[in-house]
PAGUDREN-95129 format. One line per field, with one value per residue (C-alpha): residue number from 1; residue in one letter; x, y, z. Coordinates in pm, 1 decimal. Example, Ala and Ser with C-alpha at 12.3 -4.5 7.8 and 13.67 -1.06 7.14 Angstrom:
REM residues 2
nr <- [1:2]
rest <- [A:S]
x <- [1230.0:1367.0]
y <- [-450.0:-106.0]
z <- [780.0:714.0]
This chain:
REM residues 323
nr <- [1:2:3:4:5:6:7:8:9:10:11:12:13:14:15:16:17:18:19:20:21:22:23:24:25:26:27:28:29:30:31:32:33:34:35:36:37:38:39:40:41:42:43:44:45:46:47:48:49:50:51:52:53:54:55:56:57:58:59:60:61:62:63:64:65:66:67:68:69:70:71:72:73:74:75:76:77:78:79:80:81:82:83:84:85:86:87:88:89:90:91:92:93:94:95:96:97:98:99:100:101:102:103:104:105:106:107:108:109:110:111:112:113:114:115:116:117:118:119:120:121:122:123:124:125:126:127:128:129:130:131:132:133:134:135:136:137:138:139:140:141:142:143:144:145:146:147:148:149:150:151:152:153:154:155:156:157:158:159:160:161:162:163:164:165:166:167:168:169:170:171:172:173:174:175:176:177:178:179:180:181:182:183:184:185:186:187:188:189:190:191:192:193:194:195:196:197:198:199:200:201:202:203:204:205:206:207:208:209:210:211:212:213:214:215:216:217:218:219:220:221:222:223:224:225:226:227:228:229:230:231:232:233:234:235:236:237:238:239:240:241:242:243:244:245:246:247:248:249:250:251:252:253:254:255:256:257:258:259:260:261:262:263:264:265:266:267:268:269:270:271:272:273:274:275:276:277:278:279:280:281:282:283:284:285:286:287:288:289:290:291:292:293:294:295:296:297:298:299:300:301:302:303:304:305:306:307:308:309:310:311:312:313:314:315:316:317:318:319:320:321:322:323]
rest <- [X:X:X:X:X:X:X:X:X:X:X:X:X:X:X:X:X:X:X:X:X:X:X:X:X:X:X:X:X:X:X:X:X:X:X:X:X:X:X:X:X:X:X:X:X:X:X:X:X:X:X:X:X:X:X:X:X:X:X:X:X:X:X:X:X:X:X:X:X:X:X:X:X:X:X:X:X:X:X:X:X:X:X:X:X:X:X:X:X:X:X:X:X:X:X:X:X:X:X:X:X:X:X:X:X:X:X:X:X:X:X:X:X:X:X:X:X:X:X:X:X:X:X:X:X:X:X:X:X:X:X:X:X:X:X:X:X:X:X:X:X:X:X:X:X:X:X:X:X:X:X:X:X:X:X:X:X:X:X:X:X:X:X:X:X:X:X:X:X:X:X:X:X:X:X:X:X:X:X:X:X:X:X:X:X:X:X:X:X:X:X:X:X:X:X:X:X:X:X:X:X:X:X:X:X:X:X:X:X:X:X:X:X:X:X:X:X:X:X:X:X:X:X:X:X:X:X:X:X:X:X:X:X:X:X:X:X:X:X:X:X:X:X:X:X:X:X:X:X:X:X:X:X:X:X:X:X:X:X:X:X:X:X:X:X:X:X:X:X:X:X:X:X:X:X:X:X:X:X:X:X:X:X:X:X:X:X:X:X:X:X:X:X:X:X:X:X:X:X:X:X:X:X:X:X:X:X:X:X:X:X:X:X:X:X:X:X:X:X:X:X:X:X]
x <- [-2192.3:-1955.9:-1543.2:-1431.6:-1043.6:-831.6:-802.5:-1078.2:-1407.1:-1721.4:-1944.5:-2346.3:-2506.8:-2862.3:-2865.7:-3111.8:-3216.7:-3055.3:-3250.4:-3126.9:-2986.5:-2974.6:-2855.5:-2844.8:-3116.8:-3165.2:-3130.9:-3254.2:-3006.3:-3149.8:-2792.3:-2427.6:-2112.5:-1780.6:-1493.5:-1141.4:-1106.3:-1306.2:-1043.2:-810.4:-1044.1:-1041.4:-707.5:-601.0:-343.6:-518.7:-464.3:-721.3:-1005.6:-1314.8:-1336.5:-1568.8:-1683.0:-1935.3:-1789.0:-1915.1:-1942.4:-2093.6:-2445.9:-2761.6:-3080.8:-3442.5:-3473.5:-3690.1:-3627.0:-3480.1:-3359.2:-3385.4:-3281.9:-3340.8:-3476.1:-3473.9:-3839.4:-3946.1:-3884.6:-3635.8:-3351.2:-3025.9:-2644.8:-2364.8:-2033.1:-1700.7:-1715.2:-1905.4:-1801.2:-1565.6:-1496.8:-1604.8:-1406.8:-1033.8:-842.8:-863.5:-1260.1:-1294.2:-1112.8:-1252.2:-1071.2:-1268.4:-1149.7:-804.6:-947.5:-754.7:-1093.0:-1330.3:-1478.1:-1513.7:-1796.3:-1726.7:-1414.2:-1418.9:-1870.4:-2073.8:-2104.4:-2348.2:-2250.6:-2641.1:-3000.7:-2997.1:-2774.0:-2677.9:-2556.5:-2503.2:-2760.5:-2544.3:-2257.9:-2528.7:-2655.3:-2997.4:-2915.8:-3006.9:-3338.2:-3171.1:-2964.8:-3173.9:-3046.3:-2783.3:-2601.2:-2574.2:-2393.6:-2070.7:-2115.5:-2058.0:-1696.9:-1554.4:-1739.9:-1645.2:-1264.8:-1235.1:-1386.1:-1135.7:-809.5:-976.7:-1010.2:-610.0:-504.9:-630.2:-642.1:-480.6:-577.2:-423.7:-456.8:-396.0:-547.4:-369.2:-625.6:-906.0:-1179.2:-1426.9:-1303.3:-1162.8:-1453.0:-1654.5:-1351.3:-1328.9:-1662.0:-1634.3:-1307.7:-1447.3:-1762.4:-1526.3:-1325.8:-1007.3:-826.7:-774.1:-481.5:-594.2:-282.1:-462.7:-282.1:-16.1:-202.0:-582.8:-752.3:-1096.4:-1059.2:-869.7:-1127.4:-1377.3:-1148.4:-1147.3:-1534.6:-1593.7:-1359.7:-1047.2:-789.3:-532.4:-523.5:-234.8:-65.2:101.1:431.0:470.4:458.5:208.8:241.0:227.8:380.9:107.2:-45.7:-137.9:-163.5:-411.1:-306.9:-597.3:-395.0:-276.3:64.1:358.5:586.2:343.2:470.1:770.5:615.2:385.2:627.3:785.2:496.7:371.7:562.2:783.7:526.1:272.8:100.1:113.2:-239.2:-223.4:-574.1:-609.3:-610.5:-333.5:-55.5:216.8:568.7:710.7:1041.5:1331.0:1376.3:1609.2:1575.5:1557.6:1190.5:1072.4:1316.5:1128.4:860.0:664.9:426.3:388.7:51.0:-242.1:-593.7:-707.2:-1096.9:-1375.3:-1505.8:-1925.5:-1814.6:-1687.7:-2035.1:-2250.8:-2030.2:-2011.3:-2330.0:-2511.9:-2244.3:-2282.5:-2629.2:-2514.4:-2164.7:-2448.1:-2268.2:-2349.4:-2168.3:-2126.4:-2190.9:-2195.4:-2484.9:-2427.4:-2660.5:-2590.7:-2463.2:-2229.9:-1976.6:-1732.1:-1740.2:-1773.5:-1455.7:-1288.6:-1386.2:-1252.9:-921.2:-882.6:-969.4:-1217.1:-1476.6:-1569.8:-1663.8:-1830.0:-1965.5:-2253.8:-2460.2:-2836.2:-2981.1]
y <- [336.5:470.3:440.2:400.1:334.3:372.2:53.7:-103.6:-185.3:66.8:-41.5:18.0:157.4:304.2:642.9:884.2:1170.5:1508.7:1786.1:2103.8:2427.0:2744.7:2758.7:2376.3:2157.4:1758.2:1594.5:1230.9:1081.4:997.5:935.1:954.9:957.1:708.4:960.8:845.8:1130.5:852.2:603.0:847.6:965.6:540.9:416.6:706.6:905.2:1253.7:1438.1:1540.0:1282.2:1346.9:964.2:790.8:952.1:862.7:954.9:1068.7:1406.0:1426.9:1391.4:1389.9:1443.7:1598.1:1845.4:1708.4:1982.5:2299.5:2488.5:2880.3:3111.3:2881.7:2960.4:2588.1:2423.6:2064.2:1827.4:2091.2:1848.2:1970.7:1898.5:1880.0:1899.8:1851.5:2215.1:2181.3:2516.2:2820.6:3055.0:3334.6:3636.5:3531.5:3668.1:3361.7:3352.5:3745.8:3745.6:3456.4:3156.9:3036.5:2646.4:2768.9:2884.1:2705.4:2693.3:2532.6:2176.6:1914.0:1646.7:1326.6:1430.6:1632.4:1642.6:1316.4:1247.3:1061.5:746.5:754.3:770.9:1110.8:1397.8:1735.6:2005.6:2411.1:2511.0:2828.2:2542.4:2323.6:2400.0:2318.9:2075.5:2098.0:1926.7:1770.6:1520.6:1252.9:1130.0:896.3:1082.9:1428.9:1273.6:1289.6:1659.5:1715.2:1646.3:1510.2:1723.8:2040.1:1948.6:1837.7:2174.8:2404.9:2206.3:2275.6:2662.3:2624.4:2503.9:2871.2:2898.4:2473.0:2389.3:2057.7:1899.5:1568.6:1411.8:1128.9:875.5:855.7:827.0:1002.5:1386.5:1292.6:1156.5:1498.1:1700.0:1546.3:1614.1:1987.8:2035.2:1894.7:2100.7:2428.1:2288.2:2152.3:1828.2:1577.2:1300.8:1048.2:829.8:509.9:261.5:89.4:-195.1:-53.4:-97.6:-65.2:256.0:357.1:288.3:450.8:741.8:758.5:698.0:1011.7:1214.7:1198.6:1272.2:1025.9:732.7:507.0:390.6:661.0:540.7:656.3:995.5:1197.0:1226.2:1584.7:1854.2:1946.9:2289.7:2185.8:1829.7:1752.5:1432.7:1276.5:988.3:997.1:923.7:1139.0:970.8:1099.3:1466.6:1425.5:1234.5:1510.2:1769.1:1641.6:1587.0:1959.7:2227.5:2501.0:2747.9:2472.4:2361.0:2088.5:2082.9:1803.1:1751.6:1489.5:1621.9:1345.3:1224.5:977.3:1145.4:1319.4:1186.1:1421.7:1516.1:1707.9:2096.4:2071.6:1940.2:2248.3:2504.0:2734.1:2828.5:2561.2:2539.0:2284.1:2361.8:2201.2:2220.9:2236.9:2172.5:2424.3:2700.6:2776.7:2981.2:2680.3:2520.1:2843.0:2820.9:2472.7:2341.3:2533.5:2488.9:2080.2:2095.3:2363.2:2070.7:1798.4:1628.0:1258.9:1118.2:745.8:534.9:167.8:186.0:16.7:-0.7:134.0:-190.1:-256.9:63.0:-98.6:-306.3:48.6:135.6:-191.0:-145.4:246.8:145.4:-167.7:79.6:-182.6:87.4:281.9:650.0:663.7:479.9:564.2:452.0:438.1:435.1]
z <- [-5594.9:-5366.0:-5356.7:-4997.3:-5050.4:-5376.3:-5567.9:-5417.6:-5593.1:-5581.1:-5335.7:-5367.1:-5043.4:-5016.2:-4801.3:-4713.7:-4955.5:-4834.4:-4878.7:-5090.0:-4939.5:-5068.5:-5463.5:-5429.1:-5610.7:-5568.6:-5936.2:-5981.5:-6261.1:-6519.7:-6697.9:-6607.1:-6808.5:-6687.9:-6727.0:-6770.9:-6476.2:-6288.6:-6312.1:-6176.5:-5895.7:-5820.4:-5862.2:-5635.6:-5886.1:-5776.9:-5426.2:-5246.4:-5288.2:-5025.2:-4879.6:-4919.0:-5266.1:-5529.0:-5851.2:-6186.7:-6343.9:-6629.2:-6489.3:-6640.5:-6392.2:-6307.1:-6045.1:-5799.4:-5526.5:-5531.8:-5215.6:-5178.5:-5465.9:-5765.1:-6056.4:-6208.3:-6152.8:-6070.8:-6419.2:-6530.7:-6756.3:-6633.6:-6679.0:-6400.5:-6496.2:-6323.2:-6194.4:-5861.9:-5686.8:-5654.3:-5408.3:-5688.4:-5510.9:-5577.8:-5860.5:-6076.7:-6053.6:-6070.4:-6392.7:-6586.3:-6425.3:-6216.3:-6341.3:-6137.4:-5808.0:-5543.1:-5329.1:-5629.0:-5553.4:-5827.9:-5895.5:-5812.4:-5618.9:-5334.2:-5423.1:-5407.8:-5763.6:-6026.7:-5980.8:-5804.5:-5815.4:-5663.1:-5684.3:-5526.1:-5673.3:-5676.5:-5915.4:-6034.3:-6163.1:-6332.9:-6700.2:-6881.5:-7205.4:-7537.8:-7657.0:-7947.4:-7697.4:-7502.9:-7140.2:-7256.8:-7562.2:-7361.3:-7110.4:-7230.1:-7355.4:-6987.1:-6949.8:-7266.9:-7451.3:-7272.6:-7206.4:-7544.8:-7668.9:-7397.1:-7561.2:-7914.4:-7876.0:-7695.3:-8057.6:-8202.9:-8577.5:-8651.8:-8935.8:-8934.4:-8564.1:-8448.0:-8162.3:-7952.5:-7787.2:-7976.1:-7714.0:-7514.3:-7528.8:-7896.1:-8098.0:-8018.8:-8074.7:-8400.5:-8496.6:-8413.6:-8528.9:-8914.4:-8933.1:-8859.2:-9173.7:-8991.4:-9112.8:-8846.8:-8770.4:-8488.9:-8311.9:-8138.4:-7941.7:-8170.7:-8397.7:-8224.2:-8537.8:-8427.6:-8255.7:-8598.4:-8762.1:-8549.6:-8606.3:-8989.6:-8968.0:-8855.4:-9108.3:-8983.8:-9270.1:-9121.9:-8875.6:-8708.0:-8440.2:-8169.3:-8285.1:-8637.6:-8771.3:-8999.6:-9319.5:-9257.2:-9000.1:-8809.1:-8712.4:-8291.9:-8130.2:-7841.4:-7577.8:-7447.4:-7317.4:-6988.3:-7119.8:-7076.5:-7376.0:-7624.9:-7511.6:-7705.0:-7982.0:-8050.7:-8037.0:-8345.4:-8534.1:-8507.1:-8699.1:-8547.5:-8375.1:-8288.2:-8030.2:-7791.5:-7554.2:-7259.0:-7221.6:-6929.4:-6512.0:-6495.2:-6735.9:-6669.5:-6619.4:-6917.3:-6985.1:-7120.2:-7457.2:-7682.5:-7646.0:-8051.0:-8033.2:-7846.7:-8049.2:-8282.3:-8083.0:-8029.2:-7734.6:-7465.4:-7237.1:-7029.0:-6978.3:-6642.5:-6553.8:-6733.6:-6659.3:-6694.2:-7026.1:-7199.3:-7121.2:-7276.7:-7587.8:-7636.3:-7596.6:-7827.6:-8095.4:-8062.2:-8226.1:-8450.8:-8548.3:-8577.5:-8299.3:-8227.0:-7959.7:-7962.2:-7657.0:-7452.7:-7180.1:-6886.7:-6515.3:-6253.4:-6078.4:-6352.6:-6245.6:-6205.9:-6525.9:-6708.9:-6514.2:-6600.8:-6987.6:-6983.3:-6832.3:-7043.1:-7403.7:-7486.1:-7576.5:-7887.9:-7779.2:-7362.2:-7114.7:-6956.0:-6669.4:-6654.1:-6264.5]
């Protein structure tokens, strides 16, 4: 399923099976998540899009050929996240920020993506995945999980954290944010009841709307939604000294707001991409949290219905597509 212009529907093509260069290995998919980054990638809000693209990053596939230097063998189950490529020899990547190198290459952005039968990827950026996920429930690990788990370990010590947009990245978050013995407050769209519920179902200690406030000052706040009004919102809810984490690779503006809602050394920051740490950490640690992620299959063919669902917030936890 391939995007040819922003705004325009995916289109399905059938195209000849490259074969894998050195550190590369071809995947079949046996899964792939729908990312909110997705809807970004189509409705043209980042710079830089590779046209035409197949999106989809948080792929699930099956090495089927490996090219020279690999160590992965045919059948090996492996995971490829957002992070496609970096240049590994700038400052950023030489000194464990390699998600900032101005060179690196993403997934489904500037690298054909999962939204396929077949994939190709750097086998040095891909990651094998643990046995206690099948094809369809890892999938989200791959990008939700592991951006969910980065703005986590931003919030430090938080004790009490809330999360705005309870979705993809959120619902995991939650999960591993409980088992380490935090207390969570989930903000949903205003009168969203059943991702409130959803919310509360899985421990959190308070659920409403994005308009009202908790009943308590919080320790660190995470935005998931790609909404820049929830900036200010969440910088009153968190006590002085907290932290504000902007989750998403795109937010809507961030209008102004009194200087008295940052005063007393609270924190504004983002999250930008992952790096292959964040994957060695987290994955092990979701079957140690007993994470379950919660998911709507979909085909292939159906993409763009996926899409459509995501960017409408008719689903409960993540999309994924099954070739």
């Amino acid at each position: 399923m391939r995007l040819h212009q922003p705004g325009t529907p995916l289109v399905p093509e059938t195209r000849e099976l490259p074969y894998p260069g050195p550190s590369q290995v071809l995947l079949k998919v046996r899964a792939c998540g729908v990312c909110r980054t997705d809807l970004h990638v189509v409705d043209g809000e980042l710079p830089g899009i590779s046209l035409p693209i197949i999106p989809g990053h948080e792929i699930v596939g099956e090495v089927v050929e490996s090219g020279l230097g690999v160590r992965w063998p045919r059948g090996t189950r492996l995971g490829v996240p957002w992070l496609g490529l970096t240049c590994g020899q700038c400052a950023f990547c030489m000194t464990g920020q390699e998600n900032l190198c101005d060179a690196a290459r993403f997934t489904g952005y500037q690298l054909d993506g999962g939204y396929a039968e077949h994939v190709l990827a750097d086998a040095r950026y891909c990651f094998e995945l643990p046995e206690a996920f099948d094809d369809a429930h890892a999938a989200p690990l791959l990008c939700a999980g592991l951006i969910g788990y980065r703005s986590l370990q931003m919030t430090g010590s938080a004790q009490r954290i809330g999360l705005y947009g309870f979705g993809a990245a959120a619902h995991i978050v939650a999960q591993i944010a409980r088992w380490q013995g935090r207390q969570i407050h989930a903000f949903t769209r205003p009168g969203d009841t059943r991702a409130q519920a959803f919310a509360s179902s899985l421990g959190a200690s308070w659920v409403g709307g994005s308009d009202r406030s908790p009943p308590v000052a919080l320790d660190a706040a995470i935005i998931f939604a790609p909404v820049g009004s929830l900036v200010p919102a969440a910088l009153q809810a968190v006590r002085k000294g907290g932290v504000v984490v902007c989750g998403g690779i795109h937010m809507s503006d961030i209008p102004a707001f009194p200087y008295s809602l940052l005063w007393g050394e609270r924190v504004v920051r983002s999250v930008a991409n992952l790096t292959r740490r964040d994957a060695e950490e987290f994955l092990p640690l979701a079957v140690q949290a007993g994470v379950e992620t919660e998911i709507e299959r979909f085909a292939l063919r159906e993409a763009n219905t996926a899409l459509e669902q995501l960017r409408a917030g008719r689903l409960t936890g993540a999309a994924v597509l099954i070739p």
